[in-house]
N, C-alpha and C positions, 0 to 999 in steps of 0.2 A: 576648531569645530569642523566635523564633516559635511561634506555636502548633502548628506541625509539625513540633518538632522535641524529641526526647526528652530527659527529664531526669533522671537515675536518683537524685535526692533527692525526687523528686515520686513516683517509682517505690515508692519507696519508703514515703514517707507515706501513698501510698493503700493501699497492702499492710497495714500498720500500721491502719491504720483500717478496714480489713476487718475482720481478726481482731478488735478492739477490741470491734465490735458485735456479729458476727455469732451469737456465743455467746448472745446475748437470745434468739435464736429459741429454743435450750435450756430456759432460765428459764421463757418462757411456755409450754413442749410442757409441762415439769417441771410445774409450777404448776397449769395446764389438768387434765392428767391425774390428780394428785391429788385435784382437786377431781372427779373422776366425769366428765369430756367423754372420749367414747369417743378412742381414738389415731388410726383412721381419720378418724374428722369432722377432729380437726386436721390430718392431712394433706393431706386434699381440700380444709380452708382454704388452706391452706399454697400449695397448688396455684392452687386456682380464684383466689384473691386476687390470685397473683401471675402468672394469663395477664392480669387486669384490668389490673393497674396496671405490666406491660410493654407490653400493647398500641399506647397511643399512640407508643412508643418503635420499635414494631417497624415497624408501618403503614409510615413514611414511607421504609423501607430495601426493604421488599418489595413493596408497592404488597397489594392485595387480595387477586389471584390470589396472592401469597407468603407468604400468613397458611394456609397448607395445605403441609405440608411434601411436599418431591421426592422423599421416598425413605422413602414413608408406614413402611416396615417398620421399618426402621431406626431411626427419630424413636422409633416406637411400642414399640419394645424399650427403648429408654434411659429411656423415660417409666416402661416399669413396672418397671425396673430404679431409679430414681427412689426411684418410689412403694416401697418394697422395702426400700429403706435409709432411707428417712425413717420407713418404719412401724417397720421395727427397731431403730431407736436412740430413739424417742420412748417406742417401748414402755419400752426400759432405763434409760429414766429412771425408772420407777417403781420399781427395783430397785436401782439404782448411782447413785454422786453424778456429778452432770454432767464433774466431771473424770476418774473415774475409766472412764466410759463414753465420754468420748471419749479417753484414753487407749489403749483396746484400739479405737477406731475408728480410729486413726492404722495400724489394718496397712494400710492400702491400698496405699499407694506399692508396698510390698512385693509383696503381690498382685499388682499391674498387672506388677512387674518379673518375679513366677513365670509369670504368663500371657502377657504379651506373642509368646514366640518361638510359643504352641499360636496366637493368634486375629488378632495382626498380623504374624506371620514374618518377627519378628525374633532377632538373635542375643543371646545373652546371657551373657558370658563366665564364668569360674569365680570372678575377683574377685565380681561382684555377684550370683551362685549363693550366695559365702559371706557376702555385706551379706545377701541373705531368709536363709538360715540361722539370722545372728545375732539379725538383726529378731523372726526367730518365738520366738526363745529369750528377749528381751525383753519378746514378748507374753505368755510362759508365769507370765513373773515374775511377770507384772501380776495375769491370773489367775489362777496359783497351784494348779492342778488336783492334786486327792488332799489338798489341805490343809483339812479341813471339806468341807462342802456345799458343792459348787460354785456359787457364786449364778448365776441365769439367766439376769439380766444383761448378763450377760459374754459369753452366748453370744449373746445378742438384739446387742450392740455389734459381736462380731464376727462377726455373720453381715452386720450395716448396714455393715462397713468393708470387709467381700469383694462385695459387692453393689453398692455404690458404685466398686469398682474396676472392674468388669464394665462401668458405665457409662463410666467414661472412658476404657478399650478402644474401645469402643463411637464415643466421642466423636471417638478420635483417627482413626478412618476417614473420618468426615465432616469432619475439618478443613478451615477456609479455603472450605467448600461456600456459607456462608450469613455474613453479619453474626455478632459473638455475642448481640447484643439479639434477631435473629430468630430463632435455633437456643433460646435459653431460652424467648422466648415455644410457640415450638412444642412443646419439652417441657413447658411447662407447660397449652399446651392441650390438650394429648395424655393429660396425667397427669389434669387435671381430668375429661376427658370418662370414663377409666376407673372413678375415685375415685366421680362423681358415679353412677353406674351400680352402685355396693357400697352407700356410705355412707348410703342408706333404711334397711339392714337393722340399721343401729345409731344412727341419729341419734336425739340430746335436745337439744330448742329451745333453742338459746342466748340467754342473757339479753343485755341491753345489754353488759354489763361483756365477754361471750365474744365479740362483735362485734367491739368493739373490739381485743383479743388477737386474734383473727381477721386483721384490717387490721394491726395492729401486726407480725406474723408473718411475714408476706406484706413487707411493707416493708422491715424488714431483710434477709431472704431477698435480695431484689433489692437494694437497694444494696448490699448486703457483695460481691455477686458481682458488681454493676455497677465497682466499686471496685476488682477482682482486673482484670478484663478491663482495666481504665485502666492499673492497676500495670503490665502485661504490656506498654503500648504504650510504656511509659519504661524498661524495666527487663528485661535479661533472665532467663528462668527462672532459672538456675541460684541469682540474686543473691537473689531474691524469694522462692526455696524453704524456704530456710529459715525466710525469717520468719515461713511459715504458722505454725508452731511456738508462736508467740508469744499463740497461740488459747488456749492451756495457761495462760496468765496469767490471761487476762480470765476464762478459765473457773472456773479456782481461786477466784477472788476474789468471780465472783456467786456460786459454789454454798456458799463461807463468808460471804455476807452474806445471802444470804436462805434458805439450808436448813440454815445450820450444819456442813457435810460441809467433810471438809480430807481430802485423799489421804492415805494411811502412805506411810513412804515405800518399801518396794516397788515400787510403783506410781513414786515419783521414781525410780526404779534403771531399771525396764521402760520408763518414758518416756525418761528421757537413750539408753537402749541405741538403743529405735526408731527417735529423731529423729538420732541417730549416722549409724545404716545410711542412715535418708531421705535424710540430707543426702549420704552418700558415691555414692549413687545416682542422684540429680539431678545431682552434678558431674560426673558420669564420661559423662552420659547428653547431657549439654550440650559436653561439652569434647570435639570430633573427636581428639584427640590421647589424650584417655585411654579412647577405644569399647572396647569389651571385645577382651579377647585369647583367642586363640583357645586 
């Protein structure tokens, strides 16, 4: 087989290896933050690390002049939209265990499917009207409102999982505009240059060991998504949707190996419902034959 030519068991591996890692960046936000490093510093790591170490990558697709994005507004909204969901889910880490915070950060799909017909006008029939319906009644599970104190959390997770849908609204305007190695480098140098412009007003010197989680951060960051973008050229959406899913494993398993947290299962009942609706929403959205009915 040629190198141009797609394999959907490779599609598939790299998807798989996405998810695998990508939950690390978690661990060290988790870990970081506990230990006293403000939430902002990590994310302007997060950021600034990862305009560094996609640059070389980007350079050679855009040439100089392409390292400044066309449609500065646009770049510049998704960047702080970004910035926005990384600050809110890092924060809920210090409140929820890494599964159960990305548990309520899975509404997105849903999200993008409530907003899409307001910000891209499109249609969106009564079947997948009643996939978010059920979705939202699955996030309820999770967090469980009126039951105790509501933990904050939950609301930090699902403000970073509506925020982050915002972005890939966002995203699906500019599709096919740019490479995706130049469209992330640009959000990331778009996020960095905001980030760097706050993050005085709370920084504490990082020792050697935050440096390194710093770089370590930024690393996963980009290969997990460099990894998605590959999956995408063997594979299509619809098949690789679900596996995102599978992010819920690896996540499970750091946040019981080095924080001791295991989801109740609630939270398994609100996850199966979510990742339910997700997946009946990617196929219907991929499949010309099942587009919504009027």
């Amino acid at each position: 087989m040629t190198g141009k030519s797609p394999n959907t068991l490779i599609g598939i591996g790299l998807m798989l290896m996405a998810m695998a890692i990508l939950p690390g960046i978690d661990v060290i936000a988790k870990y970081m933050g506990a230990n006293g490093t403000p939430v902002l510093q990590i994310v302007w790591a997060r950021l600034t690390f990862g305009a560094v170490l996609t640059l070389p990558f980007a350079l050679p697709h855009a040439g100089l002049k392409g390292l400044l994005p066309n449609r500065p507004l646009i770049h510049t909204l998704r960047a702080a939209l970004l910035i926005t969901a990384t600050f809110f889910f890092f924060w809920s880490l210090r409140f929820l265990p890494i599964a159960d915070a990305l548990a309520i950060f899975f509404v997105q799909p849903l999200v993008v499917t409530a907003l899409s017909p307001l910000i891209l006008k499109e249609h969106v029939g009564p079947r997948r009207w009643a996939a978010v319906a059920v979705g939202f009644i699955g996030t309820l599970i999770i967090i469980r409102p009126g039951f105790g104190a509501l933990n904050p959390g939950a609301i930090l997770a699902l403000a970073a999982g509506t925020s982050l849908a915002l972005y890939f609204l966002l995203t699906r305007l500019i599709a096919g505009e740019q490479k995706a190695i130049v469209t992330t480098f640009h959000t990331n140098l778009l996020g960095a240059v905001m980030t760097s412009a706050l993050v005085p007003l709370v920084w504490i010197t990082p020792t050697q060991t935050d440096w390194l989680l710093f770089l370590a951060l930024a690393a996963i960051a980009n290969f997990g998504h460099y990894f998605i973008v590959r999956a995408y050229d063997h594979a299509e959406a619809s098949l690789l949707a679900p596996l995102a899913y599978t992010e819920m494993i690896t996540s499970t398993l750091l946040g019981l190996l080095f924080f001791g947290d295991f989801p109740d299962r609630y939270t398994f009942l609100g996850v199966a419902i979510l990742i339910s609706c997700a997946i009946y929403i990617s196929v219907r959205e991929r499949n010309p034959s099942q587009r919504p009915l009027p």
